[in-house]
Structure formats: C-alpha cells, structure tokens
N, C-alpha and C positions, 0 to 999 in steps of 0.2 A: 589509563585511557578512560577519558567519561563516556558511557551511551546512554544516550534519550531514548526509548521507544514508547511513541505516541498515536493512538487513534487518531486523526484530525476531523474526522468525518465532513469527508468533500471540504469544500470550501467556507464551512459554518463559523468558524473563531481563528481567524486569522489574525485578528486586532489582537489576541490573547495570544497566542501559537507565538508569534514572530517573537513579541518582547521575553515571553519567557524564554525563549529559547537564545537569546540575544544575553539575556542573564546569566543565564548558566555554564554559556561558551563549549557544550558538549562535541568532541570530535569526530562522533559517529551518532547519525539520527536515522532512525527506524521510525518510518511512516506505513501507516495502511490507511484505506481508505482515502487514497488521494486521485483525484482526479486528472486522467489521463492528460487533458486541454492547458493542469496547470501545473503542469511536472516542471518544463522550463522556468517557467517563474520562481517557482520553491529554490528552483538549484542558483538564479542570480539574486533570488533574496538570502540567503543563505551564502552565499561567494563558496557555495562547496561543489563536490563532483557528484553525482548521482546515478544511482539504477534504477530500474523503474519497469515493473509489468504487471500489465493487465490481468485481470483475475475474474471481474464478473461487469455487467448493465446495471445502472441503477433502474431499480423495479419498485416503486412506492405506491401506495392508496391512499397515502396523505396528501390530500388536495394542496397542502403549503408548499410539497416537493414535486409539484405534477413536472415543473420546470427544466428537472432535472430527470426525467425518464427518458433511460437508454444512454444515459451517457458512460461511456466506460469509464471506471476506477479500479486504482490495484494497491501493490505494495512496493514501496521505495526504501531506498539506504543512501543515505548522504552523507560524505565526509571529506575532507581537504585532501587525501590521497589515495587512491583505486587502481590498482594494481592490475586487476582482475576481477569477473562477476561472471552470473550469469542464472540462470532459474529454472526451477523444474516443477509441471505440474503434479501433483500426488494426488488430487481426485479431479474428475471429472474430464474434460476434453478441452483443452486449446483450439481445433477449430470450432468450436461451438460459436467463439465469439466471432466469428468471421458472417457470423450470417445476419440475414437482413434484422434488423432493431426489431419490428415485430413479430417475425417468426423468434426470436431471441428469447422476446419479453410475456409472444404467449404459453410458452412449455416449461412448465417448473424445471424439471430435471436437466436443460441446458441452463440454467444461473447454478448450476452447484459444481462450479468451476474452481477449483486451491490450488496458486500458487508458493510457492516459496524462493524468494530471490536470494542468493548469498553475494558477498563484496567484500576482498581482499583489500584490506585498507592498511598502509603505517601508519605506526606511531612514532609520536614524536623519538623516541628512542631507534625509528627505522626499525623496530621488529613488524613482522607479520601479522595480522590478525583477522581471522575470516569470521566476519558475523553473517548471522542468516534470520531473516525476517518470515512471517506470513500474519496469515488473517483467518480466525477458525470465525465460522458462524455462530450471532447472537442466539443467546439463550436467554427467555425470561427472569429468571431467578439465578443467570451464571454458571449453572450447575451442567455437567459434562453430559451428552449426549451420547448415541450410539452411535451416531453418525460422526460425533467428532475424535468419539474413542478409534472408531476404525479409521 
C-alpha cells in the first residue's frame, strides 16, 4: 500500500499538489492543513473517499493572508476505500471552534486546538489498515517543543 502524507497549506499549490499526486497514484493521502470550504472538492479531485476535521482558524499578520482570517482548517485522509474513521482531540477544546470568528481569533489559547483523525481503509489485498493523521504546531528551526512533547 502507498501513503502520501502531505502539508498542503490551505489552498496555496494546488497546480503542484494535484499532478504530483496524480503521478504517484498513492492509495492513502494524509492532508493537514486543508481547508474546511475545500474538503469536497479534494475528495472529487481525487475520485477517493475522505475524512476530514477541524482543528484550528486561520489567524495570520501577513497582510497577503488577511483573506483568509478565520477560516477553519484541519486534517484529512483520503483513500478508495473507508471502512471506518473517526477523531479525537488530544489538546485543547473542540468547542472552542464553535465560537464567534472574533472572540476565536482574539484569545491565543482557544487556536491551540490538536486533532488526530484515523481511517480504516483496504487494500488492494482486502486486508485492514488503520492510518492516523494530525498536525503538531510549526517551530522556527523544526526542533521539538514543550508544548509539542506534551
């Protein structure tokens, strides 16, 4: 069984995203950082089945991304066959994202929301396989945090 797992970050290289992934014919793709609005489209560009959850708002000070403030994105698994799925928060609060975009976007500590979504997929062989996705928080220089060790 091939797996891809790929940062996409929102919607920025799709012109690239699609043909690589069109290449390489992989039958399980692990996405983070995809956006809620374009979950459906991934899953018919892709002709595969999909999961998909929320995790945090987009929150940027880059004047290029102002566009794109408050829009939800999470993490996805897409494959030709899903048996089964489903996800669990491990830090922060799920209803945090429920609340208004600006009380959301003005409190640090509601955006420090992790999910982790899993997806019970066959393979070609009809065996079992459960993969499990998430998305830790960027670090300058990569290097592990305290926040991500816990």
């Amino acid at each position: 069984m091939k797996l891809i797992s790929i940062n996409i970050e929102t919607n920025k290289h799709y012109e690239r995203i699609f043909p690589f992934l069109n290449k390489h014919q992989p039958d399980v793709i692990c996405m983070q950082e995809v956006l809620e609005e374009d979950f459906d489209y991934i899953k018919e560009k892709l002709g595969m089945d999909g999961v998909f959850r929320v995790f945090t708002r987009i929150k940027s000070k880059n004047i290029q991304y102002q566009h794109m403030q408050g829009k939800r994105e999470g993490v996805a698994i897409f494959s030709r066959s899903i048996v089964d799925s489903g996800y669990f928060f491990y830090w922060g609060n799920e209803d945090n994202l429920s609340l208004p975009v600006d009380e959301y976007l003005e409190h640090e500590e509601y955006s420090k929301n992790y999910t982790a979504v899993w997806a019970d997929t066959l393979g070609k062989d009809g065996q079992k396989m459960r993969v499990v996705t998430t998305h830790f928080p960027v670090t300058v220089q990569g290097e592990s945090t305290s926040h991500q060790l816990e």
